[in-house]
C-alpha positions in Angstrom: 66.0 141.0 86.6 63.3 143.2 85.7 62.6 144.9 89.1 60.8 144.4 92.3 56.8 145.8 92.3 55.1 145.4 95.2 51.8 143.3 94.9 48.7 143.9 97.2 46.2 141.4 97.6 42.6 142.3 98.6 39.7 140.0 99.2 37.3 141.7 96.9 37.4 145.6 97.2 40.8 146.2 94.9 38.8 148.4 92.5 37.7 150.8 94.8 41.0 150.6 96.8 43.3 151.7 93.8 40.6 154.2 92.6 40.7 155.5 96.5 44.7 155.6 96.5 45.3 157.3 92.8 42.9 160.4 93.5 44.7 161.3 97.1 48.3 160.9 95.7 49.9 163.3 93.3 51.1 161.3 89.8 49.1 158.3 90.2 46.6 156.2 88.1 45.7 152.9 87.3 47.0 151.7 84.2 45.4 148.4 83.9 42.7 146.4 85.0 41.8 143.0 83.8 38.8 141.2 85.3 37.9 137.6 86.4 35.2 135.9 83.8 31.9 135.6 85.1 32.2 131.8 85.0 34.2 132.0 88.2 32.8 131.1 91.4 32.2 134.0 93.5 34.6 136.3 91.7 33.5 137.5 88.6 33.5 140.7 87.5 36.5 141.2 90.2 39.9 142.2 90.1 41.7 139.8 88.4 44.9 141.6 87.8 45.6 145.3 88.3 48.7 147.3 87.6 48.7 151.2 89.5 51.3 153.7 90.1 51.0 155.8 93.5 53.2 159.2 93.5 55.2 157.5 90.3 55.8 154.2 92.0 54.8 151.2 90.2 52.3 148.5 92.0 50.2 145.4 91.2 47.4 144.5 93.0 44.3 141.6 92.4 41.0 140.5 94.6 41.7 136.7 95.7 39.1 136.5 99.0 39.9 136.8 102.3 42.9 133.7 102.7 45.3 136.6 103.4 44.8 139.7 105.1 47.0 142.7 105.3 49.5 142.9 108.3 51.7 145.8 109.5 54.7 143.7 108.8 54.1 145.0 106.0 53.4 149.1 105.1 53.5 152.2 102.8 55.4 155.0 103.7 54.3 158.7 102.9 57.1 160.8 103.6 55.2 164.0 104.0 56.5 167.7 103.8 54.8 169.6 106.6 51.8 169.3 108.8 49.7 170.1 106.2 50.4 166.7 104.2 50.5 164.8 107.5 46.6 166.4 108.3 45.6 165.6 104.7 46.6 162.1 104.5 46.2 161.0 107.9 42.4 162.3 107.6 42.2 160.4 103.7 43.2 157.3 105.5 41.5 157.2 108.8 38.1 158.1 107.0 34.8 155.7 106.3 36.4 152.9 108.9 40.5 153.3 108.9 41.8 153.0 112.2 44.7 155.4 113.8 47.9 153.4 114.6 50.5 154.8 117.2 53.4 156.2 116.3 52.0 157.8 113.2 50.5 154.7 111.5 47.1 154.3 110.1 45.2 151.1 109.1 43.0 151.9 106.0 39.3 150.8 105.8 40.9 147.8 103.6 43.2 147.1 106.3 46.7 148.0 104.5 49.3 149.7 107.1 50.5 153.2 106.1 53.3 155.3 108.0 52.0 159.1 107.5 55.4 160.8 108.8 56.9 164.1 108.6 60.4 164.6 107.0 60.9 167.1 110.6 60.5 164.1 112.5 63.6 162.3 110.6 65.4 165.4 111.2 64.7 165.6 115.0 65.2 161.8 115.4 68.6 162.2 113.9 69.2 165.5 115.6 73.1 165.1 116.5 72.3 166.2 120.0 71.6 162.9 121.6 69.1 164.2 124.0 67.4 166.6 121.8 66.6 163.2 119.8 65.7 161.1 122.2 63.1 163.7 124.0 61.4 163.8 120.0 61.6 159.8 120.0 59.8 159.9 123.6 57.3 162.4 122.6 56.5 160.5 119.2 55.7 157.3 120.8 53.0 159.0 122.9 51.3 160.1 119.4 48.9 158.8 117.0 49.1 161.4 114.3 52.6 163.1 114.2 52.4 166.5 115.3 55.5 168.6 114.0 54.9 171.5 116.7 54.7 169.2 119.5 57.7 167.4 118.5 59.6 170.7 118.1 58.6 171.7 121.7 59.7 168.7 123.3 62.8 168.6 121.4 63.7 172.0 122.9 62.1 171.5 125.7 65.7 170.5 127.6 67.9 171.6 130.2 69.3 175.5 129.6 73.1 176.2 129.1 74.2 176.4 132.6 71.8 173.2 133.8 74.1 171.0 131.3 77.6 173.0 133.8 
């Protein structure tokens, strides 16, 4: 077996999607691009077949019309540092028609599903006090956009020492 590359199909905006995705992620590019002949109804000149890497991952990707459209059964994860990578990408994504998604999810302009999410809210979420991580879960599903402080505070925000007696 030679591997498992995740293929994205667009209806007819691949070009400008990969280009899009390789300039906001670090070690990316698009490393081929063939093109359907002009003799083909209503798609030449298109995408035909593309192969991209985002942030070192490998990925295919062609323009075949609008017979399948992007769900968020499927999505891209961006495991992001800080706030500042959350801010970045979230903004990237939602811009020139993306939609904000709950729960730190964003719907690009093409329609693809990305979870934006902050390694802190892992941590939190995993916290090994039960009710630390469940007041982070509770506060995360009341955002679009993660925010890391807001998460912190609510984690902490619990019953002192001698409330728990």
């Amino acid at each position: 077996m030679r591997g498992v590359t995740p293929f994205l199909w667009f209806d007819d905006a691949a070009e400008s999607a990969l280009t899009f995705y390789t300039g906001l992620f670090p070690d990316s590019a698009i490393s081929e691009l063939t093109r359907y002949p002009d003799h083909v109804p209503g798609m030449g000149g298109k995408v035909m077949h593309a192969r991209f890497q985002l942030a070192g991952r490998d990925y295919l990707a062609m323009d075949a019309g609008p017979q399948a459209r992007f769900t968020e059964a499927v999505s891209l994860y961006v495991g992001c540092a800080d706030q500042d990578e959350v801010d970045r990408y979230w903004g990237a994504l939602t811009s020139e028609g993306g939609t904000e998604q709950p729960c730190g999810w964003v719907k690009d302009r093409w329609g693809l599903s990305w979870q934006i999410v902050p390694d802190r809210l892992i941590e939190l979420i995993n916290d090994p006090d039960p009710d630390r991580s469940h007041r982070a879960v509770q506060a995360m599903l009341q955002m679009y956009k993660i925010d890391i402080a807001a998460l912190e505070s609510a984690a902490n925000a619990g019953p002192g020492p001698s409330a728990r007696q």
